[in-house]
Structure formats: C-alpha cells, structure tokens
N, C-alpha and C positions, 0 to 999 in steps of 0.2 A: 100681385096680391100681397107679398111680403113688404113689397111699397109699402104700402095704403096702410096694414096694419099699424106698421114702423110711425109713418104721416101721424093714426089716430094715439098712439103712444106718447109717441111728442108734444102733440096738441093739450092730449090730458096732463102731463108732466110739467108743460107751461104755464096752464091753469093754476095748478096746485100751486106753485112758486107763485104766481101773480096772490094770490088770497092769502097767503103766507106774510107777502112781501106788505101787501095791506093793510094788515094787521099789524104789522110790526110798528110800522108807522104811530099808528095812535097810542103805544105804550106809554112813550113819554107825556103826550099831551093828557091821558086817561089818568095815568099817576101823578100829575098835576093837580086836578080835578079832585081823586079824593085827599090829596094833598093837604089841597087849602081848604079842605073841610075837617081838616084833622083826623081823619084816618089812615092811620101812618103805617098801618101793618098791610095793607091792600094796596099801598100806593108803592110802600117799598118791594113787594115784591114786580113792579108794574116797572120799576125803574130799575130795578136786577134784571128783565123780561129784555128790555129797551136797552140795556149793556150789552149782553150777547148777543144782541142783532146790528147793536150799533159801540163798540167799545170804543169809541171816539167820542161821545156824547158827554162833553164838559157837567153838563145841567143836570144829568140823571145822578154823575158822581156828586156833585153838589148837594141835590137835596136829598141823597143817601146821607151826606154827611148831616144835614141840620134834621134827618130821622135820629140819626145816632146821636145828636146833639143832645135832644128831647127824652132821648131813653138815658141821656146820663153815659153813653158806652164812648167814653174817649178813644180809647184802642181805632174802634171803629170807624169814628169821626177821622180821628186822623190819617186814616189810610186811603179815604176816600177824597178826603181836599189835600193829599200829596199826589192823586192819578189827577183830582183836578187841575195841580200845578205842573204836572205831566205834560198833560194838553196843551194849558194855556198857563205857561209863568207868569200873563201880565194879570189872571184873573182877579180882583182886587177884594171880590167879594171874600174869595177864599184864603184869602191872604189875611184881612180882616180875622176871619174865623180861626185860622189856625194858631193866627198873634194872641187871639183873646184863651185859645188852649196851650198854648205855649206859657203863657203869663199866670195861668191856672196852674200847670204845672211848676211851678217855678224853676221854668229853663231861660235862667238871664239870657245864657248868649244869644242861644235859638229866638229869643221874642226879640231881642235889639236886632240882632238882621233881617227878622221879616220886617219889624219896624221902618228902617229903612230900603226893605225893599216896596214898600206897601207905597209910603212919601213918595217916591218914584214914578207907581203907574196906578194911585188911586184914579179913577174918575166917576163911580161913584159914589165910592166911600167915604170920598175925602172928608166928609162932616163927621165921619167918627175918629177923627187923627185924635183931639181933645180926648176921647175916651179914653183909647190907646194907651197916648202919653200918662194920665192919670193914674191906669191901672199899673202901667211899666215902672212907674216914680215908684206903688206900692213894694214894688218887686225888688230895687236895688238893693245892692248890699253894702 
C-alpha cells in the first residue's frame, strides 16, 4: 500500500515538472513574439522568465540588452551584452552593440579593442565595420 501511494506521488510530481518544464520552453520564443511587436515591458519580463530557467540563453541576454537599448538605460544594456560575451565571445552582434555604447560613452580604449575584436569574428555584422570605424574616427583624441 505504501508502494502504490509512494508510485502515485512520483507520477503526480513527474507531471508537474513535465508542464513546468513546457512552459518554460516557449519563454523565449513568446518574448520574441511580443518583442517584434514592440512590446518591450511583457516580453522583457518573458526573457528574465527564460533566464532562470535557462541562464545559458545568449538571445534572451541579447534582446534584454536592445530592451535597455530602447529605454535609453546604458547601465543595463551593458550588463547584459557582457553575460552575452560570457556565453559566446565570438557573438558579433553583441559586440557590434556594445562598440556602438562604448563609442557613446567615449571610452577610446574600450571601443578600439572591441573594434578589433569585432574585425576578427564578424559574420554577420561585417557590413556595419564602415559604421564603426566612422563613429570611432569621431571619438579619437
């Protein structure tokens, strides 16, 4: 008898973990969603959701950062395309983004090294190098 209860304990406990586990999944793709409909306050918290379930998730820190981008909150931006270079150093997108806040801020050094780290492993930013280099010419001292 204490089987069988233990058995139905387990099975309900599996359950719950499965519908958890399913849900979690569509976090990221759902914050996408209202994403590129411009609703930035519903989708960011859908990809803080999609963190804690999955803190390895390059794309949620990403477009956490291009939310902060849009809201103007540097601080922000930047903390979340430094966990995206966490992940993946070679991310190019993010590298892009933080050169163009680096450049904003006027941190010579900091934008010439990503600068050159960006030349390295664009593939698919490489069409913004011209930008880059333009806004960087602005920055020199």
């Amino acid at each position: 008898m204490k089987n069988f209860f233990l058995l139905k304990i387990l099975f309900f406990y599996l359950i719950i973990i499965n519908s958890v586990l399913s849900k979690q999944v569509n976090f990221f793709d759902e914050g996408l969603k209202l994403f590129e409909k411009s609703k930035f306050e519903k989708s960011k918290m859908l990809f803080e959701k999609d963190i804690v379930f999955n803190p390895k998730n390059e794309k949620s820190y990403l477009y956490l950062a291009k939310i902060f981008h849009s809201d103007e909150n540097d601080q922000e931006e930047e903390i979340n395309l430094n966990n995206v270079l966490i992940i993946n150093p070679q991310n190019d997108e993010a590298i892009y983004m933080l050169t163009i806040l680096k450049i904003k801020q006027s941190d010579y050094d900091e934008a010439k090294k990503l600068i050159s780290t960006f030349n390295i492993v664009c593939r698919n930013f490489c069409s913004k190098k011209d930008e880059i280099e333009k806004k960087f010419e602005k920055l020199k001292p």
